[in-house]
KOLSENU-804152 format. One record per atom (N, C-alpha, C, O): residue number from 1; residue in three letters; atom name; x, y, z. Coordinates in steps of 0.2 Angstrom, whole numbers, plus 2048, in hexadecimal, padded with zeros to 3 digits. Layout:
// residues N
+-----+------+------+-----+-----+-----+
| seq | type | atom |  px |  py |  pz |
+-----+------+------+-----+-----+-----+
| NUM |  Ala |   CA |   X |   Y |   Z |
...
+-----+------+------+-----+-----+-----+
***
This chain:
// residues 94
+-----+------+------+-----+-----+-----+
| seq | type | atom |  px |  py |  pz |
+-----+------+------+-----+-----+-----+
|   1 |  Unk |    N | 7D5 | 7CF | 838 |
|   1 |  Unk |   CA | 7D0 | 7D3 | 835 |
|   1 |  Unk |    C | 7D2 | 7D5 | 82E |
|   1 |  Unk |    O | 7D8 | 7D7 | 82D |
|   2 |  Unk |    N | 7CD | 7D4 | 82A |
|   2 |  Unk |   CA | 7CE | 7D8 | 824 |
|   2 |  Unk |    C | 7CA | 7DF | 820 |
|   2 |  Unk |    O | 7C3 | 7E0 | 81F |
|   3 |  Unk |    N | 7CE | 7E3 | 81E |
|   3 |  Unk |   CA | 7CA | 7E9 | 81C |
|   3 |  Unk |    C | 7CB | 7EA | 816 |
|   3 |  Unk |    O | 7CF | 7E6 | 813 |
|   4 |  Unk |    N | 7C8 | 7F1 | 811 |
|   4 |  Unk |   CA | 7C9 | 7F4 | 80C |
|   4 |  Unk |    C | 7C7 | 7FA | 80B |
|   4 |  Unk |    O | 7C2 | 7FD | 80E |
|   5 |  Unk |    N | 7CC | 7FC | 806 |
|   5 |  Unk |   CA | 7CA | 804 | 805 |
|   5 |  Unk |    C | 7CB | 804 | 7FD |
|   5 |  Unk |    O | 7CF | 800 | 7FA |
|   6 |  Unk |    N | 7C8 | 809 | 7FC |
|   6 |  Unk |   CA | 7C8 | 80D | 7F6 |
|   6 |  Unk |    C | 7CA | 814 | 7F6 |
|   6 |  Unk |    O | 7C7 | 817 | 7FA |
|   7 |  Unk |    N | 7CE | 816 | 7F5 |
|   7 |  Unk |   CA | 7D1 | 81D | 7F4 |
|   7 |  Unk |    C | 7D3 | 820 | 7EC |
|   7 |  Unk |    O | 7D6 | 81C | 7E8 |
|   8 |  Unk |    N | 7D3 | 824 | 7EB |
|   8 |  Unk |   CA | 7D2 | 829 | 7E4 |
|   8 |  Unk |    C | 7DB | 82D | 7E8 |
|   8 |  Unk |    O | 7DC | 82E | 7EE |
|   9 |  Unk |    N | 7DF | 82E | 7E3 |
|   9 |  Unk |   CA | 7E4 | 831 | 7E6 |
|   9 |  Unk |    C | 7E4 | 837 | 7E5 |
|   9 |  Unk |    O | 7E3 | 837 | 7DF |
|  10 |  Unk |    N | 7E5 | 83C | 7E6 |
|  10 |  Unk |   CA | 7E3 | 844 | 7E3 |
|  10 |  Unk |    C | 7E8 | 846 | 7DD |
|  10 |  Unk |    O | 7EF | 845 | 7DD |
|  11 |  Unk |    N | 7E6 | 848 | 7D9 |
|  11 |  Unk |   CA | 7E9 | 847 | 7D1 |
|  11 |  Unk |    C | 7ED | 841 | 7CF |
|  11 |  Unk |    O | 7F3 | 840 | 7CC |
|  12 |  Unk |    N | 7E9 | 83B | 7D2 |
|  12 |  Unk |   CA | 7ED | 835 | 7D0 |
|  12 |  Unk |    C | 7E6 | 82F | 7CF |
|  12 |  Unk |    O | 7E0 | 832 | 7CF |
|  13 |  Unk |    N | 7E6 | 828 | 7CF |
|  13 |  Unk |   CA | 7E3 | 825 | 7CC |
|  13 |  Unk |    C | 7DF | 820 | 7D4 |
|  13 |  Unk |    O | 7E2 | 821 | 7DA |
|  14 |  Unk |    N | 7DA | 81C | 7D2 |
|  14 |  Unk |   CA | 7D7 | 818 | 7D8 |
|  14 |  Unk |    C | 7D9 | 812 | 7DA |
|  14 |  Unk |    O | 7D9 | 80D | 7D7 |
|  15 |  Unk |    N | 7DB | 812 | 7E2 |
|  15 |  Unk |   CA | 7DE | 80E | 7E5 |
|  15 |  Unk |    C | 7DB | 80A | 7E9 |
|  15 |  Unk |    O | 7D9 | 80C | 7EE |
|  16 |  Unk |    N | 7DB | 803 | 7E8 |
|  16 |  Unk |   CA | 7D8 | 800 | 7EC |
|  16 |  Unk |    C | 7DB | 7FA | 7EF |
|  16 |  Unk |    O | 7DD | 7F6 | 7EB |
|  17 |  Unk |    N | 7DB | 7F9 | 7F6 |
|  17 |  Unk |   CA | 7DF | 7F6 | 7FB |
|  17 |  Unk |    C | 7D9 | 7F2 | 7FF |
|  17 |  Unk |    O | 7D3 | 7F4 | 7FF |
|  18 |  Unk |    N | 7DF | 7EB | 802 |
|  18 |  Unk |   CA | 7D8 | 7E8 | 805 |
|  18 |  Unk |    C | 7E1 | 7E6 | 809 |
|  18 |  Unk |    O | 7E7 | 7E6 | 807 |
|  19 |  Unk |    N | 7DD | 7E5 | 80E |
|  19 |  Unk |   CA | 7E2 | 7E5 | 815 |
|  19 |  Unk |    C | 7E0 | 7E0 | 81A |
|  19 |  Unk |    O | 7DB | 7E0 | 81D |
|  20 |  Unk |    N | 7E5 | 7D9 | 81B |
|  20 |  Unk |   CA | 7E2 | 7D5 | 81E |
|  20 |  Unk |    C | 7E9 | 7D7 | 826 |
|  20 |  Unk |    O | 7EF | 7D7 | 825 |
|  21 |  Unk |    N | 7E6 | 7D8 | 82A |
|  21 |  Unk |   CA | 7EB | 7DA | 832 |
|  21 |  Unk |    C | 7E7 | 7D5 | 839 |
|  21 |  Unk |    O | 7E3 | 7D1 | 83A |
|  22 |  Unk |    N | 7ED | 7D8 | 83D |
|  22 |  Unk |   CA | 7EC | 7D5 | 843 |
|  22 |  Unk |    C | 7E9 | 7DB | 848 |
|  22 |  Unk |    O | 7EE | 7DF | 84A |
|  23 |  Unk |    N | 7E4 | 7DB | 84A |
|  23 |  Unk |   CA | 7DF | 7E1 | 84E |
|  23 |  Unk |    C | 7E3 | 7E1 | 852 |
|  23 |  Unk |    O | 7E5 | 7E7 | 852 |
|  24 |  Unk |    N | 7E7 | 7DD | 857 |
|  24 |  Unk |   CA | 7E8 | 7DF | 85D |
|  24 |  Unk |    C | 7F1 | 7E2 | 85C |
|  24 |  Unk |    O | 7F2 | 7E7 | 860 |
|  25 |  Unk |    N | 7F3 | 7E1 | 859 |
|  25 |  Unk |   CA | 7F9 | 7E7 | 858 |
|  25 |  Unk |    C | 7FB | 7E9 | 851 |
|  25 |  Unk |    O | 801 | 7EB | 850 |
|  26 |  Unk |    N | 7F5 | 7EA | 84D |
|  26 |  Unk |   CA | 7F3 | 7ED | 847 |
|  26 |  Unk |    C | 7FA | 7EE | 842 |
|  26 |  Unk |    O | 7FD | 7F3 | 840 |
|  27 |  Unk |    N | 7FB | 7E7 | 841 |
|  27 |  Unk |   CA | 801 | 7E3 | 83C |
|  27 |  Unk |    C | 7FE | 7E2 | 835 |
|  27 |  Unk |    O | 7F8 | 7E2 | 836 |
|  28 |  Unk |    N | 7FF | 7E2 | 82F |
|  28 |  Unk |   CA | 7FC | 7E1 | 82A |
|  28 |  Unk |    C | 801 | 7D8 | 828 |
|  28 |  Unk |    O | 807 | 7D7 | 827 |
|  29 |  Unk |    N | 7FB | 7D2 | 828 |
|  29 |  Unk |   CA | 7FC | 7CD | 827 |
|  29 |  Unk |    C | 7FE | 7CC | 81E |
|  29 |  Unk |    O | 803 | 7C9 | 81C |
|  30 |  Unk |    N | 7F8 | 7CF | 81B |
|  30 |  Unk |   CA | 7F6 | 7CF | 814 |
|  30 |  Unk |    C | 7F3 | 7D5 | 811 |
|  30 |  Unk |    O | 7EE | 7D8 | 813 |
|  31 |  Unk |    N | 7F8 | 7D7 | 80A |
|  31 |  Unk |   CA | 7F3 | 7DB | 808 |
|  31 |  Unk |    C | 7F4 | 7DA | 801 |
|  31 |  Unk |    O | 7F8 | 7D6 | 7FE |
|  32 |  Unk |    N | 7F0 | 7DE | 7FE |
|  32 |  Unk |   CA | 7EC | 7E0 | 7F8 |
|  32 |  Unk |    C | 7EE | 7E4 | 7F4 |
|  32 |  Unk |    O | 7E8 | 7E6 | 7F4 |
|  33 |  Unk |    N | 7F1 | 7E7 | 7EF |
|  33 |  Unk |   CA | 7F0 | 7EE | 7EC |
|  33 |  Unk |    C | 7EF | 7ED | 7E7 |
|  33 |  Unk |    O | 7F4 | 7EB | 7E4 |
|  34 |  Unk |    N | 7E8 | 7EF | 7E3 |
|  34 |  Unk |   CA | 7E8 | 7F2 | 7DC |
|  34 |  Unk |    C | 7E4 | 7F8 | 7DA |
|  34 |  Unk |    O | 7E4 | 7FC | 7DE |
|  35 |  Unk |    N | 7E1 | 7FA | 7D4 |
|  35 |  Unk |   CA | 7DF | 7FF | 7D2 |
|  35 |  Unk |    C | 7E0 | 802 | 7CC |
|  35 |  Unk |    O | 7E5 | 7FE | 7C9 |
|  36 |  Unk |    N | 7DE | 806 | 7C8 |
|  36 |  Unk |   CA | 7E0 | 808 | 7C2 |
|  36 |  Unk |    C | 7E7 | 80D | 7C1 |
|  36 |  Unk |    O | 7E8 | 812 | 7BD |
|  37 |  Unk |    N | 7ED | 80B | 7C8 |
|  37 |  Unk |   CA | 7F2 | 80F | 7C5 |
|  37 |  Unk |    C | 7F7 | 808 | 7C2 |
|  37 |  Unk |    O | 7F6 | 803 | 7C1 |
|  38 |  Unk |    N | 7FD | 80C | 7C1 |
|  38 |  Unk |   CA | 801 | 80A | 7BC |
|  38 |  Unk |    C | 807 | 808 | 7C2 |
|  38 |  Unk |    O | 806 | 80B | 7C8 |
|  39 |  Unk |    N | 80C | 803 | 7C0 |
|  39 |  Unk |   CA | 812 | 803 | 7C4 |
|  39 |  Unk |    C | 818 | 7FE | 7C0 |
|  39 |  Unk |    O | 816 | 7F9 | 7BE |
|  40 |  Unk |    N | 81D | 7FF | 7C0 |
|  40 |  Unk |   CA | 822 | 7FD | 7BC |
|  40 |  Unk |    C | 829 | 7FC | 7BE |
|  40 |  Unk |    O | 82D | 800 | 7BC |
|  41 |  Unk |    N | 82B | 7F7 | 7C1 |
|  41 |  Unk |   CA | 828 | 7F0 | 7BC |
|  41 |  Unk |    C | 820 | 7ED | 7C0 |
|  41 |  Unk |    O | 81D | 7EF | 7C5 |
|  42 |  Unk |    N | 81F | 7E9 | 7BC |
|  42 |  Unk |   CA | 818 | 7E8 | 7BF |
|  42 |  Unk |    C | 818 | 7E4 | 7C4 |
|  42 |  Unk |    O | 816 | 7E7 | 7C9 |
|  43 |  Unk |    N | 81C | 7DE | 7C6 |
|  43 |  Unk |   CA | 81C | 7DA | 7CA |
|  43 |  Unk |    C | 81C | 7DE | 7D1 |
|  43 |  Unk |    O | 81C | 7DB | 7D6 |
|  44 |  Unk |    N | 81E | 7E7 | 7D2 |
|  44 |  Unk |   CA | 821 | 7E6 | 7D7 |
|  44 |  Unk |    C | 81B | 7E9 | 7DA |
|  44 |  Unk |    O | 81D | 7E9 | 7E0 |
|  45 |  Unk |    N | 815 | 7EA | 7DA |
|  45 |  Unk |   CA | 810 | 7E9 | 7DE |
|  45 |  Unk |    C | 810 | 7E3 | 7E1 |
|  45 |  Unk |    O | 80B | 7E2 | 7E5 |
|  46 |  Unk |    N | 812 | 7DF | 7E1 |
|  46 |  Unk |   CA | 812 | 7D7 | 7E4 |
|  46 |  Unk |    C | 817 | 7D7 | 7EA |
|  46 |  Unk |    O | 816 | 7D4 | 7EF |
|  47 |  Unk |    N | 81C | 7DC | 7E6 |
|  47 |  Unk |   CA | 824 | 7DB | 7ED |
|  47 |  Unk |    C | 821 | 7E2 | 7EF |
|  47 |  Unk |    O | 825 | 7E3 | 7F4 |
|  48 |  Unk |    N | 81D | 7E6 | 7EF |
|  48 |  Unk |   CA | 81C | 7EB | 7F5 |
|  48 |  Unk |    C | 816 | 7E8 | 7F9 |
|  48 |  Unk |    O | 815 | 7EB | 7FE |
|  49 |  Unk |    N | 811 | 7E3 | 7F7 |
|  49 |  Unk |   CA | 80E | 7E0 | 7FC |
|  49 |  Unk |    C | 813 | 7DB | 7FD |
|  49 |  Unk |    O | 811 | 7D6 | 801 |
|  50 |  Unk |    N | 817 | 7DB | 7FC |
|  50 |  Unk |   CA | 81C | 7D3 | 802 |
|  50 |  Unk |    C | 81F | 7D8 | 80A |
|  50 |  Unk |    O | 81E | 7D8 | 810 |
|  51 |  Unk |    N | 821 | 7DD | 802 |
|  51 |  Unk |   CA | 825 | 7DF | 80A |
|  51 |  Unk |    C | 821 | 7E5 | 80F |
|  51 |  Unk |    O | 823 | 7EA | 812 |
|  52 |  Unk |    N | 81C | 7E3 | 80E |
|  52 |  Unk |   CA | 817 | 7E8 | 812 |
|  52 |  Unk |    C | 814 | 7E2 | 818 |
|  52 |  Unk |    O | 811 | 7E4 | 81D |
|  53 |  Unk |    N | 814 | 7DD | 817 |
|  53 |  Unk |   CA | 812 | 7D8 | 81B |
|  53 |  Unk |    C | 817 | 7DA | 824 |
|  53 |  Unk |    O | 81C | 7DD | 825 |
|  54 |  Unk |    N | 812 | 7D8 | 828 |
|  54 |  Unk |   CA | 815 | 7D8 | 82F |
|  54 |  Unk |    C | 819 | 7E1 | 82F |
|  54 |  Unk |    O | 81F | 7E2 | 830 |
|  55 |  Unk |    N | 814 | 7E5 | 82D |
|  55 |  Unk |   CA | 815 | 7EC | 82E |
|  55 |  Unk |    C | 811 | 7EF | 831 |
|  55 |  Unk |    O | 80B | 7EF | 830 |
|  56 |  Unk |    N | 813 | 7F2 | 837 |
|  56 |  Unk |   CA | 80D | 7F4 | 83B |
|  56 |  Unk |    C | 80A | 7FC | 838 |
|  56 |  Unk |    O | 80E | 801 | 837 |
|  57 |  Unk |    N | 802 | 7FC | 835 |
|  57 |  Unk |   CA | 7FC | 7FF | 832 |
|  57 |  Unk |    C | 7FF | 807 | 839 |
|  57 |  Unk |    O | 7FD | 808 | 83F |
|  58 |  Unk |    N | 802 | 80A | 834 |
|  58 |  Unk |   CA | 805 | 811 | 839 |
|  58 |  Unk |    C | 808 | 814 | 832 |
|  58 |  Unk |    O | 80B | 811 | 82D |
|  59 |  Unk |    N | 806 | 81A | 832 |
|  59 |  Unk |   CA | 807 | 820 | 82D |
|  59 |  Unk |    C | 80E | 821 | 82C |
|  59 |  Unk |    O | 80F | 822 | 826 |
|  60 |  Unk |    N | 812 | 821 | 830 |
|  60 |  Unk |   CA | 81C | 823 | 82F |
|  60 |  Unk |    C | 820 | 81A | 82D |
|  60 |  Unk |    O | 824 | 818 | 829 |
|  61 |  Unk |    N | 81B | 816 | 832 |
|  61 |  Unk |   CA | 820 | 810 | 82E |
|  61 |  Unk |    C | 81E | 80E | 827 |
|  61 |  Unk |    O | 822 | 80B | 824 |
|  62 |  Unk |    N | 817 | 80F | 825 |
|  62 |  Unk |   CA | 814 | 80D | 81D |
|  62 |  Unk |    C | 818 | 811 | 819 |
|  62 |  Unk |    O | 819 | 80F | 814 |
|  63 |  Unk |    N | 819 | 816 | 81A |
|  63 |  Unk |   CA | 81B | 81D | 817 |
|  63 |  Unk |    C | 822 | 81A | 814 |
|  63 |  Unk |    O | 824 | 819 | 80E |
|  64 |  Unk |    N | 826 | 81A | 81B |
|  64 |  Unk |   CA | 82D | 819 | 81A |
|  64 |  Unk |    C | 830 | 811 | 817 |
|  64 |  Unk |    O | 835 | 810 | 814 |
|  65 |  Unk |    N | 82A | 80D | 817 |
|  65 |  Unk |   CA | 82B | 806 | 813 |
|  65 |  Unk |    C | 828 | 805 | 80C |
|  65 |  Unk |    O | 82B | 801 | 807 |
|  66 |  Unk |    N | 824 | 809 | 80B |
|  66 |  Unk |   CA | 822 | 809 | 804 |
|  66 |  Unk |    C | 828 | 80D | 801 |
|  66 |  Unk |    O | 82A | 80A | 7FC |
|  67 |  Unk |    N | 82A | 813 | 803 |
|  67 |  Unk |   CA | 830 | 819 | 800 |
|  67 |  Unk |    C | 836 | 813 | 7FF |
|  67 |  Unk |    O | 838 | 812 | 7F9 |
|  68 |  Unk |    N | 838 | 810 | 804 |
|  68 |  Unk |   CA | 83D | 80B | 803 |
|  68 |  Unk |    C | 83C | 808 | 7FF |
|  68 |  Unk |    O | 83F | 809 | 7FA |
|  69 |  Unk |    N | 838 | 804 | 7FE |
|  69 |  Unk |   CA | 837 | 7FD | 7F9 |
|  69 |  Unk |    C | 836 | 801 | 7F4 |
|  69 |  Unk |    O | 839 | 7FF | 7F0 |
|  70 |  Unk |    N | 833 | 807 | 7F1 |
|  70 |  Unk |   CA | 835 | 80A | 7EA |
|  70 |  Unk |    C | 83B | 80C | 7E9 |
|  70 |  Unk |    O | 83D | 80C | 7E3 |
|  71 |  Unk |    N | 840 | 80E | 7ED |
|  71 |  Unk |   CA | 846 | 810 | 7EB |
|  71 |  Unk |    C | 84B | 80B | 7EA |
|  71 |  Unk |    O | 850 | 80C | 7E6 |
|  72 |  Unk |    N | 84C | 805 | 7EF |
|  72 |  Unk |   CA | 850 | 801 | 7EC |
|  72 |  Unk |    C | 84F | 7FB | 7E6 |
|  72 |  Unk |    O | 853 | 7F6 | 7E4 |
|  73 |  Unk |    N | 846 | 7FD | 7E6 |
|  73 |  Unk |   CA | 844 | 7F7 | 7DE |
|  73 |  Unk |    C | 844 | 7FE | 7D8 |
|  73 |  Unk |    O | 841 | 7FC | 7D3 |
|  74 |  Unk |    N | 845 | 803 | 7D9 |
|  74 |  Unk |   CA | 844 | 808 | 7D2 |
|  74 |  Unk |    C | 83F | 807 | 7D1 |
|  74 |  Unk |    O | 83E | 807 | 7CB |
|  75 |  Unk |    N | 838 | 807 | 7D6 |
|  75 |  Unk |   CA | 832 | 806 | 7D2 |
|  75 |  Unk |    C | 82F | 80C | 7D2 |
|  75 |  Unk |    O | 82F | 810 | 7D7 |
|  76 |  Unk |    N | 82B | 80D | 7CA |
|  76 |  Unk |   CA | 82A | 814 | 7C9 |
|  76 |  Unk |    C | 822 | 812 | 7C9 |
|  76 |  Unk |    O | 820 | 80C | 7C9 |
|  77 |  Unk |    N | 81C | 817 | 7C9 |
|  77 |  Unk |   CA | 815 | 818 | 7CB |
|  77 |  Unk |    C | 813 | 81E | 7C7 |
|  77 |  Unk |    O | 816 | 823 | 7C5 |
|  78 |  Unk |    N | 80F | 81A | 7C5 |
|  78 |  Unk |   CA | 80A | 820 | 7C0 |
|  78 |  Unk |    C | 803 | 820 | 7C2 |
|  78 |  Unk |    O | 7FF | 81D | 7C0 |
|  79 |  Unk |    N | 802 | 825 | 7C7 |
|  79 |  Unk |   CA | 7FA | 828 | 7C8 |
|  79 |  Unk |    C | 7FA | 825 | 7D0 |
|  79 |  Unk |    O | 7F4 | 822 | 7D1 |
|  80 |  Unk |    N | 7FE | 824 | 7D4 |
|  80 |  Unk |   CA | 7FE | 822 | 7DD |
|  80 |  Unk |    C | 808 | 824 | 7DE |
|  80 |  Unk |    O | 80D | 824 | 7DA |
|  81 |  Unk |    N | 808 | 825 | 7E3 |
|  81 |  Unk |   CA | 80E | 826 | 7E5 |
|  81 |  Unk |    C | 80E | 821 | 7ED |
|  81 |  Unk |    O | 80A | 81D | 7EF |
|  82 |  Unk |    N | 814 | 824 | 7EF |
|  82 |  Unk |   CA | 813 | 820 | 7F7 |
|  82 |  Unk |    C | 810 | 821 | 7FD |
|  82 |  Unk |    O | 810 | 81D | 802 |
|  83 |  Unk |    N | 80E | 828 | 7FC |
|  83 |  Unk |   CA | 808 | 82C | 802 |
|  83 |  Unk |    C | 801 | 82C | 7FE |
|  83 |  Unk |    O | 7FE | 831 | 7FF |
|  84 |  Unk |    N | 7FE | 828 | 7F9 |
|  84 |  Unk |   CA | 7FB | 826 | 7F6 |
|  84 |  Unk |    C | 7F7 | 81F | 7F8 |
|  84 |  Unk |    O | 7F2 | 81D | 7F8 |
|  85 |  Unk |    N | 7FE | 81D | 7FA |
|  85 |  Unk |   CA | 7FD | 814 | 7FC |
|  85 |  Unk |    C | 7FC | 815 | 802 |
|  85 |  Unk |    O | 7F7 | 812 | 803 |
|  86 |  Unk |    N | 7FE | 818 | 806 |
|  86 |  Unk |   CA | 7FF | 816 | 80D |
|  86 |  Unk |    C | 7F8 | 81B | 80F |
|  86 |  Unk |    O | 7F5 | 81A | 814 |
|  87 |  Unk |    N | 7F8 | 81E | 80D |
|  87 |  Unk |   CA | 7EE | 826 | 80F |
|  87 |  Unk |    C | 7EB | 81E | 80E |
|  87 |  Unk |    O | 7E9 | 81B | 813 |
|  88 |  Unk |    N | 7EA | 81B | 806 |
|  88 |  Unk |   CA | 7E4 | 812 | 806 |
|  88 |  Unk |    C | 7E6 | 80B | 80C |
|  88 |  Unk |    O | 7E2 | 807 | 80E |
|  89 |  Unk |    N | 7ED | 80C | 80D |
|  89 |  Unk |   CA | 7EC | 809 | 814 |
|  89 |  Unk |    C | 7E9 | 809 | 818 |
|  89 |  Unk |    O | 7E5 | 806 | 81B |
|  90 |  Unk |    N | 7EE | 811 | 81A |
|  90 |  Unk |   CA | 7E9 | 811 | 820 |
|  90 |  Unk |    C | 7DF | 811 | 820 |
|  90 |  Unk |    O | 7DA | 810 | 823 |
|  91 |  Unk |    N | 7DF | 814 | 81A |
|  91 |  Unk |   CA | 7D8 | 812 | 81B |
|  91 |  Unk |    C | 7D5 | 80D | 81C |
|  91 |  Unk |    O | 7CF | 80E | 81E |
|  92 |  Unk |    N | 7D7 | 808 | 81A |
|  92 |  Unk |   CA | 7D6 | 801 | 81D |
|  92 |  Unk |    C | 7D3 | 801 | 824 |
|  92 |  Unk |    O | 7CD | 7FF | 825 |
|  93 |  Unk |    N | 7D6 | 804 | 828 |
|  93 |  Unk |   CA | 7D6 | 802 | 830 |
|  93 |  Unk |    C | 7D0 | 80B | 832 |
|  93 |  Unk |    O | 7D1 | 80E | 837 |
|  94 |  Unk |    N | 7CD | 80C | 82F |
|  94 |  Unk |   CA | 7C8 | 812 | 830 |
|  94 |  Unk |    C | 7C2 | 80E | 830 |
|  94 |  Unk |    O | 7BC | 811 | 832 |
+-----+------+------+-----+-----+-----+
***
């Protein structure tokens, strides 16, 4: 199944996510992330949809996998953070 969401992050910028998953035990195969925010270095929107593949669409493990994949690549966010990312995930699946 594939979905999408738009979210506005509250004092931060618009995010938009398209989620491609597996219905039946709600795995994220593929996804998407862009938007008018900033992230530095650039490339690592690309290694945070790598490493978000085969994560199951659940609020504590998106949370704790985006937090990690920022802290051990130093990537810094201007206008989205990581409860930013995972509030447009999960909306995917609403």
């Amino acid at each position: 199944m594939r979905s999408q969401s738009v979210y506005k992050v509250p004092q931060g910028k618009l995010l938009k996510i398209s989620v491609e998953y597996n219905k039946r035990n709600n795995v994220i195969k593929n996804i998407w992330i862009t938007g008018d925010f900033f992230a530095y270095p650039e490339e690592t929107i690309e290694l945070i949809e790598k490493k978000l593949r085969n994560t199951v669409i659940d609020q504590e493990q998106l949370l704790e996998k985006i937090r990690s994949v920022i802290t051990e690549y130093h990537i810094q966010f201007i206008g989205v953070d990581a409860e930013g990312l995972t509030k447009g995930i999960l909306m995917c699946k609403l």
